[in-house]
C-alpha positions as CSV (number, residue, x, y, z in Angstrom):
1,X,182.4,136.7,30.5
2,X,179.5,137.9,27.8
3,X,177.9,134.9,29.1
4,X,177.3,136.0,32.6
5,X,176.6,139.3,31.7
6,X,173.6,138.6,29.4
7,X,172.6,136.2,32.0
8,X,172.6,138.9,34.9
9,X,171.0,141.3,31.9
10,X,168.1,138.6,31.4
11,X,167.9,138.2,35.2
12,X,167.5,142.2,35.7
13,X,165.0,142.4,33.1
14,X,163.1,139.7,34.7
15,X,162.7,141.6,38.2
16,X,162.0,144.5,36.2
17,X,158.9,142.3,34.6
18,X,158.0,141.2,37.6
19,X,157.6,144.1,39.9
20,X,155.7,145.7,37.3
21,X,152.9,143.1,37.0
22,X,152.9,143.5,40.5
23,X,152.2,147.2,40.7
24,X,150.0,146.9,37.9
25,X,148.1,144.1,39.7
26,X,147.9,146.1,42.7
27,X,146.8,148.9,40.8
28,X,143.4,147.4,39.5
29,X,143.4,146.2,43.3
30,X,143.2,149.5,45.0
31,X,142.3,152.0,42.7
32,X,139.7,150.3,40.4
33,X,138.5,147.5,42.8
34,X,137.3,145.2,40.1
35,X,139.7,142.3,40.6
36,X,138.7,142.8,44.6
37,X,135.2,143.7,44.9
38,X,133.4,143.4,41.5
39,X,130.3,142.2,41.1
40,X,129.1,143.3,44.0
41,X,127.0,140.1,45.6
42,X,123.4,140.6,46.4
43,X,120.6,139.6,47.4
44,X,116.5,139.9,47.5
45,X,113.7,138.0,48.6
46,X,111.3,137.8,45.6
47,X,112.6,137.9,41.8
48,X,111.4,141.1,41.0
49,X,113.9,142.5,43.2
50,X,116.7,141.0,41.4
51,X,115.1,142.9,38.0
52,X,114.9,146.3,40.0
53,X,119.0,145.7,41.2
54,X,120.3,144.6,37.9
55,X,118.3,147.5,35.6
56,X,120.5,149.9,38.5
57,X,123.8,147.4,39.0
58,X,124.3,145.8,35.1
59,X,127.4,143.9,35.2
60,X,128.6,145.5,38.7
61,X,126.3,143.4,40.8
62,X,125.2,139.5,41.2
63,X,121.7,139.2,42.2
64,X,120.9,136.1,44.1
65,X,116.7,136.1,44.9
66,X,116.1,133.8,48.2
67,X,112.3,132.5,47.0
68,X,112.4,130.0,44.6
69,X,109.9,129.8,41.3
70,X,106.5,128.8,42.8
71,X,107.0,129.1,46.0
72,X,104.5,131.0,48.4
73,X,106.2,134.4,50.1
74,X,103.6,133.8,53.4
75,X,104.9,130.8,53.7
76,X,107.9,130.3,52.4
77,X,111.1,128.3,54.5
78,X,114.5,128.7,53.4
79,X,116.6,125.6,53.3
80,X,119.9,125.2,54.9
81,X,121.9,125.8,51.4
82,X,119.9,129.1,50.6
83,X,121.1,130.5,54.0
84,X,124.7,129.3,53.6
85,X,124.4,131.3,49.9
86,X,123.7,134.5,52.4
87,X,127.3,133.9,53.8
88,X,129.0,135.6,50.8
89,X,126.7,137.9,50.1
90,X,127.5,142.3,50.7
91,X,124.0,143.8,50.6
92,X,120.3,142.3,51.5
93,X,117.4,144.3,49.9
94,X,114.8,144.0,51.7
95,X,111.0,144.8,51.1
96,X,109.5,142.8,54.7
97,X,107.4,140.1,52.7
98,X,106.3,137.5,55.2
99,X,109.0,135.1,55.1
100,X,112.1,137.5,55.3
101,X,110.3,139.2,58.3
102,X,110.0,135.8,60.1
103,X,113.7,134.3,59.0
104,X,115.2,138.2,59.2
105,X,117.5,137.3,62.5
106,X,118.8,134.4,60.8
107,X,119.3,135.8,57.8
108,X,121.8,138.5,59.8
109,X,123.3,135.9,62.2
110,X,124.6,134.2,58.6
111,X,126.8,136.9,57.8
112,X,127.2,140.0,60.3
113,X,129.1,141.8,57.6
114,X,126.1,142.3,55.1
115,X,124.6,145.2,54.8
116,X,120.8,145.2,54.8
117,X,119.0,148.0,53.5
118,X,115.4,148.8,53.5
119,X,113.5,149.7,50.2
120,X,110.1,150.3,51.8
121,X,111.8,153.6,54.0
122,X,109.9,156.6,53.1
123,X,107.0,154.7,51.4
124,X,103.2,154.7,53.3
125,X,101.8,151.6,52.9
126,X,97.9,150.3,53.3
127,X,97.0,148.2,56.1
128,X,100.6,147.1,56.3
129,X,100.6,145.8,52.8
130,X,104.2,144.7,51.1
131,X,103.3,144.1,47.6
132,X,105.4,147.9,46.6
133,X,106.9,146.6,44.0
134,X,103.3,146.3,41.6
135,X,102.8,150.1,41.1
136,X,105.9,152.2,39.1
137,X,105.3,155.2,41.0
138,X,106.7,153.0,43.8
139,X,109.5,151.0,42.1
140,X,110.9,154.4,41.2
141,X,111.5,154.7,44.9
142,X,112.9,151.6,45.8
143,X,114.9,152.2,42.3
144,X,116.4,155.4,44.1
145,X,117.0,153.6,47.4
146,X,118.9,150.7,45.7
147,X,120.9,153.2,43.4
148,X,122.0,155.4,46.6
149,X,122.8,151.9,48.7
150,X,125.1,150.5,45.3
151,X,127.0,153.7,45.5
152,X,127.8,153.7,49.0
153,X,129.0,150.1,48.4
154,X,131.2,151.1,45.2
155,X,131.7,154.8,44.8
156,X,133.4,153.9,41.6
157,X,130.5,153.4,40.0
158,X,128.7,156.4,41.5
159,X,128.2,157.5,37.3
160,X,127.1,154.2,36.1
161,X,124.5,153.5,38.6
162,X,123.0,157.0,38.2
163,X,122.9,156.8,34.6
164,X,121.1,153.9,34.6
165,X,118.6,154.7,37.5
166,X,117.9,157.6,35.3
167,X,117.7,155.3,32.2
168,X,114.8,153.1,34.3
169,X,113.1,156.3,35.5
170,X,112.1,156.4,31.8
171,X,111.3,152.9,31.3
172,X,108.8,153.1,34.2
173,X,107.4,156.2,32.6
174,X,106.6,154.3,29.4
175,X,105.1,151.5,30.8
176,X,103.1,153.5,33.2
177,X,101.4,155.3,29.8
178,X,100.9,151.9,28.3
179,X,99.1,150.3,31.7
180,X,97.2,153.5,31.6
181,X,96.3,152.8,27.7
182,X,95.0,149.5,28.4
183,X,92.8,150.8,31.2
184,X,91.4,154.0,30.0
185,X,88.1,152.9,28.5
186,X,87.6,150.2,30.8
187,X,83.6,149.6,31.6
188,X,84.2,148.3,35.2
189,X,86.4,149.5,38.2
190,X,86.2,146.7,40.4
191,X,88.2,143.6,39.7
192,X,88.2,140.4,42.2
193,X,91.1,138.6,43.5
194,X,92.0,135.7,45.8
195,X,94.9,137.0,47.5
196,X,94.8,140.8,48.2
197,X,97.5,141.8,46.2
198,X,97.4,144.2,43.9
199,X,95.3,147.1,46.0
200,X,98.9,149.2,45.1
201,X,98.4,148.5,41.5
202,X,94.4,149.4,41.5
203,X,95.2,152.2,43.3
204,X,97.5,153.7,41.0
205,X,95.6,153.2,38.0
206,X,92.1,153.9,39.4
207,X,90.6,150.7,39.9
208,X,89.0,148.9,43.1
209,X,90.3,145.6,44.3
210,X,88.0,142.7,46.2
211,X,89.8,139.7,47.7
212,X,88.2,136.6,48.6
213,X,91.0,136.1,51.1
214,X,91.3,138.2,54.3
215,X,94.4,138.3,56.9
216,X,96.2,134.8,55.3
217,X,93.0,133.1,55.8
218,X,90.4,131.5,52.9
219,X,87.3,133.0,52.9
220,X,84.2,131.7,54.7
221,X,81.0,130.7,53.9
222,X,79.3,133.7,54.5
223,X,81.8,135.9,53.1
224,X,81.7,133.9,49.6
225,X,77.8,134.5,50.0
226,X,78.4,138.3,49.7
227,X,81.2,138.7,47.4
228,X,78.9,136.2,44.7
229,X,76.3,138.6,45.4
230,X,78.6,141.5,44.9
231,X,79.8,140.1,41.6
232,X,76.3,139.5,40.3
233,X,75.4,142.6,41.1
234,X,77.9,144.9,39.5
235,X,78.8,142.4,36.2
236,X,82.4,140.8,37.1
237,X,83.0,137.7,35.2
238,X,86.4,136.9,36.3
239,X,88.2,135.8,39.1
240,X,91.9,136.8,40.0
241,X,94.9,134.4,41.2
242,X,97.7,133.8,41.6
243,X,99.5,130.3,41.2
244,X,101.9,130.2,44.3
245,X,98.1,130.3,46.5
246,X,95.5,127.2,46.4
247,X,92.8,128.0,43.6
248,X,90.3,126.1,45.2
249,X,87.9,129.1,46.7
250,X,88.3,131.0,43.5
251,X,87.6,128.4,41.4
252,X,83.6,127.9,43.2
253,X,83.3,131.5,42.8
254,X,84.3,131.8,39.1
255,X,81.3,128.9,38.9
256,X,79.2,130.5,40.8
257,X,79.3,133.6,38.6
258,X,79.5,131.9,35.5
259,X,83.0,133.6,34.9
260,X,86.5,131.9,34.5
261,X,89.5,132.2,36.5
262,X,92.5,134.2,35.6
263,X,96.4,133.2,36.5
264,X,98.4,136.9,36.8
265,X,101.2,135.9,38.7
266,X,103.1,139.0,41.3
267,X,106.1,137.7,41.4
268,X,107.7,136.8,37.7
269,X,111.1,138.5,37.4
270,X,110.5,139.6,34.0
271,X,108.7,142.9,35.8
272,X,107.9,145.0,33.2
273,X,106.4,142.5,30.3
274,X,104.3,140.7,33.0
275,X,102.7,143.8,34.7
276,X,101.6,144.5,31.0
277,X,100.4,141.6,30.8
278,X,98.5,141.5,33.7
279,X,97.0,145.2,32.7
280,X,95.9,143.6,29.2
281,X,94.1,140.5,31.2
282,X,92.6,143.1,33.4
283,X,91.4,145.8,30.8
284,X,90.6,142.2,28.9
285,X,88.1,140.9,32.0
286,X,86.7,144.6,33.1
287,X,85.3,145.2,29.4
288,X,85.1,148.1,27.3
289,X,83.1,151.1,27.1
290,X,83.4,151.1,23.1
């Protein structure tokens, strides 16, 4: 008789166990949604997206970046597997570089649940140029747009995400006074590039970009005629490019100037240490006035 009574006992106290695991399970289910929906999956076309969404997201997000180290953004194809990587993903940032304007409608088809938003909204562009993300004045908008989309996503972490949108606020401020540093006794204004770039980035800091290349297309003979000329004529002894484009044009014009030619590459995910360093190979090529 004690027998089956501590056996029904045990058995009770077993349900009891049970059912609460499984309120407590379905509590971090509904209320917290971390077993459910954290991290939130994401993705971007170029890697320094992915730094902009995890300084915002930290642990809360997974940050997938669609173009691949090297590869060119004009010309760019995703492969089967990168479009299959779409079908799990919640939100697209995108920022209408080349390739995700051309593969945009396949890139929806994948998944019709995943939300795309827009970081250029609100921002004026030149001549319908993409490259946003090389000033900080304009990062801190797309920072702002990416914050407000993560949020909508997971109101949970409404707090978190501000915090740390106001935490990279500040972090663009100091590098924005350490680009100007290394730029405020340059000799020169006018730097030359291959690919037309970084006209944000000039702009923003007070230079002047020249690109050898014009509308996708290497330049000409005539047009490498003038822009030697021009280099002669106002001192530039470097050339500017980057090492997803062919080098070739900018190599015969850093040889026809008796300059060199300088890698900066617009695309390294490690945003803020490679925009100094393109600011120090800049301030480095323009020359002093000390």
């Amino acid at each position: 008789m004690t027998s089956s009574l501590e056996h029904r006992g045990m058995t009770e106290r077993g349900w009891v166990s049970v059912f609460l695991l499984f309120f407590i399970g379905m509590f971090f289910l509904t209320s917290k949604g971390w077993a459910k929906r954290l991290p939130i999956q994401v993705a971007v076309s170029i890697p320094p997206q992915a730094y902009f969404v995890k300084q915002i997201g930290g642990q809360r997000v997974r940050v997938t970046a669609l173009l691949p180290p090297g590869a060119n953004p004009a010309t760019y194809e995703p492969k089967a597997k990168t479009l299959m990587t779409l079908s799990k993903e919640e939100i697209y940032f995108r920022i209408h570089v080349p390739f995700e304007d051309a593969w945009m409608e396949k890139f929806r088809a994948v998944n019709r649940r995943m939300v795309v938003v827009d970081t250029t909204k609100g921002i004026r562009k030149i001549h319908h140029d993409p490259h946003i993300w090389l000033a900080p004045t304009m990062v801190e908008r797309q920072a702002r747009i990416i914050c407000k989309a993560l949020e909508k996503q997971d109101p949970s972490g409404k707090e978190f995400y501000e915090e740390n949108l106001l935490d990279f606020k500040q972090k663009l401020s100091r590098l924005d006074n350490k680009i100007r540093n290394y730029l405020k006794n340059v000799k020169r204004k006018t730097f030359l590039v291959y690919h037309p770039c970084w006209g944000y980035f000039a702009k923003e800091f007070g230079l002047s970009q020249v690109a050898l290349e014009r509308e996708g297309k290497a330049p000409g003979a005539a047009t490498l005629v003038r822009i030697i000329k021009m280099a002669h004529d106002k001192g530039i002894r470097c050339v500017f490019a980057q090492p997803q484009f062919d080098t070739r044009s900018a190599r015969i014009v850093a040889s026809q100037i008796h300059g060199r030619l300088v890698l900066i590459d617009p695309l390294a995910e490690d945003w803020d240490r490679n925009l100094l360093r393109v600011a120090e190979k800049i301030a480095h090529c323009l020359g002093s006035r000390e």
